[in-house]
C-alpha positions in Angstrom: 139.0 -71.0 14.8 142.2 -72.4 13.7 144.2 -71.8 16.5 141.8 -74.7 18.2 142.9 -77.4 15.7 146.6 -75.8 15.4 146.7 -76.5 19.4 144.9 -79.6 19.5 147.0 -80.9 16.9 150.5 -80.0 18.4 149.3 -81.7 21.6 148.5 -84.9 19.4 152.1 -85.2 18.1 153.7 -84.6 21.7 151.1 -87.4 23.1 152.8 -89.5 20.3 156.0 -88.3 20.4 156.1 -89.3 24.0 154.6 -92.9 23.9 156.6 -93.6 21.1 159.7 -93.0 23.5 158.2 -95.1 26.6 159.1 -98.6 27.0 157.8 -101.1 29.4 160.6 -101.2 31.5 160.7 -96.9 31.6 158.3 -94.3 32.8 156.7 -92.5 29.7 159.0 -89.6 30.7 161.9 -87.9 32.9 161.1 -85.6 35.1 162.5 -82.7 33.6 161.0 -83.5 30.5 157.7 -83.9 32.1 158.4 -80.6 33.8 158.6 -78.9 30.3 155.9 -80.3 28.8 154.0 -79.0 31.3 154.8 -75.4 30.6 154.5 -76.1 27.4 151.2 -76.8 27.5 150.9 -74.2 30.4 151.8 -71.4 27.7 149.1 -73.5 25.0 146.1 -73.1 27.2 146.7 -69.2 28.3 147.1 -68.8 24.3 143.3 -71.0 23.9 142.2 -68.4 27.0 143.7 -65.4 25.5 143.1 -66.0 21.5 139.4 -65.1 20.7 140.2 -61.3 22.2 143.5 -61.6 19.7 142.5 -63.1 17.0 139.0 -61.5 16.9 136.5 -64.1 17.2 135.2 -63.1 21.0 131.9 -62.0 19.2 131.4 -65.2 18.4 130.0 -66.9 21.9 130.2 -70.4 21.3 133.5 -70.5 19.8 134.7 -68.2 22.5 133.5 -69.9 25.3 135.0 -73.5 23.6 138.6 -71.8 23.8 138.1 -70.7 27.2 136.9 -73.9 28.5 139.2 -76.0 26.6 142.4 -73.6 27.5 141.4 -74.0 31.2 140.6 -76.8 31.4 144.6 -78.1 29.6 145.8 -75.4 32.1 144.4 -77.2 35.4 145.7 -80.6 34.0 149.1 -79.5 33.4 149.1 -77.1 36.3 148.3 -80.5 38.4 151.0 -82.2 36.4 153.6 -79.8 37.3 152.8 -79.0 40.7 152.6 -82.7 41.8 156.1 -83.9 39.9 157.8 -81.3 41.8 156.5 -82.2 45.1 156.9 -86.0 44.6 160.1 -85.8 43.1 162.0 -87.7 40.2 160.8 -91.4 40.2 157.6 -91.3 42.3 155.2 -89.5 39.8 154.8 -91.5 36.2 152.3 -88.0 35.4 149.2 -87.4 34.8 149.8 -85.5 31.5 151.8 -87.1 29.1 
């Protein structure tokens, strides 16, 4: 149950973090620290998927089915992230996930 507003709130400070840093005059990020965000919050949506088996709350249906929706649904988003900055390249994506 935790582990939703431990994710959820780590995803909040990098949002910030990273609009902090933008300018108007610069993308909100680099490429390559795009790119890691991205598997970042990759690895933070197979933990959502993955955690009501670990942590022992799968009995639980709606709060199971929440993690699993909300894990896959972060993992498309950054999946789409990632897979579209590396085909476009450095400068022609500004993201779709900050």
């Amino acid at each position: 149950m935790f582990d939703g507003m431990l994710v959820g709130g780590l995803l909040i400070v990098g949002g910030i973090y990273a609009a902090a840093r933008a300018s108007a005059t610069q993308q909100l990020t680099r490429t390559h620290r795009r790119r890691y965000w991205s598997i970042f919050t990759l690895a933070l949506s197979a933990w959502l998927v993955a955690s009501p088996w670990i942590l022992g709350f799968s009995d639980s249906t709606r709060l199971m089915w929440n993690a699993v929706i909300c894990g896959a649904v972060l993992a498309i988003l950054s999946g789409v992230n990632l897979l579209v900055t590396e085909h476009l390249g450095h400068d022609q994506h500004p993201g779709f996930v900050a």
